[in-house]
C-alpha positions in Angstrom: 15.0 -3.8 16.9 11.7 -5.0 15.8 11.6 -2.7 12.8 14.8 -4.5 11.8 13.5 -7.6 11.9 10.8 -6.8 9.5 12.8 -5.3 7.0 15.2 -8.4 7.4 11.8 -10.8 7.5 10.6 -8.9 4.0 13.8 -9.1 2.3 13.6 -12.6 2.8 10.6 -13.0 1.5 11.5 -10.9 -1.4 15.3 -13.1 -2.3 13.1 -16.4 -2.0 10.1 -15.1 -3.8 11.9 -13.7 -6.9 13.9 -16.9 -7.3 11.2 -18.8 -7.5 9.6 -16.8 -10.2 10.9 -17.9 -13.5 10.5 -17.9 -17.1 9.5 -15.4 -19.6 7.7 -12.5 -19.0 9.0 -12.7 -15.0 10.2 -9.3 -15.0 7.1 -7.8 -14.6 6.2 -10.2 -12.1 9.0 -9.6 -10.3 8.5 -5.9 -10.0 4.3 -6.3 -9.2 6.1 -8.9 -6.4 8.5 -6.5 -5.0 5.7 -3.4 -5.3 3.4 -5.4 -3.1 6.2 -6.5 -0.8 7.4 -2.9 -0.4 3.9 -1.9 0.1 3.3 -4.3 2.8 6.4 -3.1 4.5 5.4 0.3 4.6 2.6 -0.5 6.0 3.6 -2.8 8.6 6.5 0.0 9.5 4.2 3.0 10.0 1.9 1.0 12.0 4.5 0.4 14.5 5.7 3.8 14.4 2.5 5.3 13.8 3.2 6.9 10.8 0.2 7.9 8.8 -0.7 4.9 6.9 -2.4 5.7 2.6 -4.2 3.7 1.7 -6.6 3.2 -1.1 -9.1 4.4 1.0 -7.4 7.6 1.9 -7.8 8.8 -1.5 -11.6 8.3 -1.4 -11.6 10.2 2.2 -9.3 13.1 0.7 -11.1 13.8 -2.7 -14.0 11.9 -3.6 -15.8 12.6 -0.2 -15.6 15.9 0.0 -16.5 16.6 -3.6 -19.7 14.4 -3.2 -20.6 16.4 0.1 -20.7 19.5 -2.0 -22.7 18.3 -5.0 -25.0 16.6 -2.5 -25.3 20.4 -1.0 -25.0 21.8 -4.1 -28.2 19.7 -5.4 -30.3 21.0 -2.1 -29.3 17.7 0.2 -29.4 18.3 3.4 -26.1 18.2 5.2 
């Protein structure tokens, strides 16, 4: 039920925020708008279902961590 209301709460937010942006160029607003909203949702969705959640830090804690670790060991760092 909850869930519901979120997704019904976002779309909200999404009609009233796309009417209100206007004019040339809006299309690409509209879709950065929508991205974010949809991103949001996502987020506030898996936290209440405890989905994993990706974030821009998860892609540091994936690849760029690991790959420092072993240049660090690599370079004669201790671990």
């Amino acid at each position: 039920m909850t869930i519901a209301l979120l997704i019904l709460g976002y779309l909200a937010l999404l009609a009233g925020g796309s009417r209100r942006i206007r004019g040339s160029g809006s299309g690409l607003r509209r879709l950065l708008y929508a991205g974010l909203l949809g991103w949001s949702l996502y987020l506030a969705v898996s936290a209440k279902l405890g989905w994993p959640r990706m974030s821009l830090s998860s892609l540091y804690l994936i690849g760029f961590e690991p790959v420092g670790h072993a240049l660090f060991q690599w370079l004669g760092g201790e671990s």
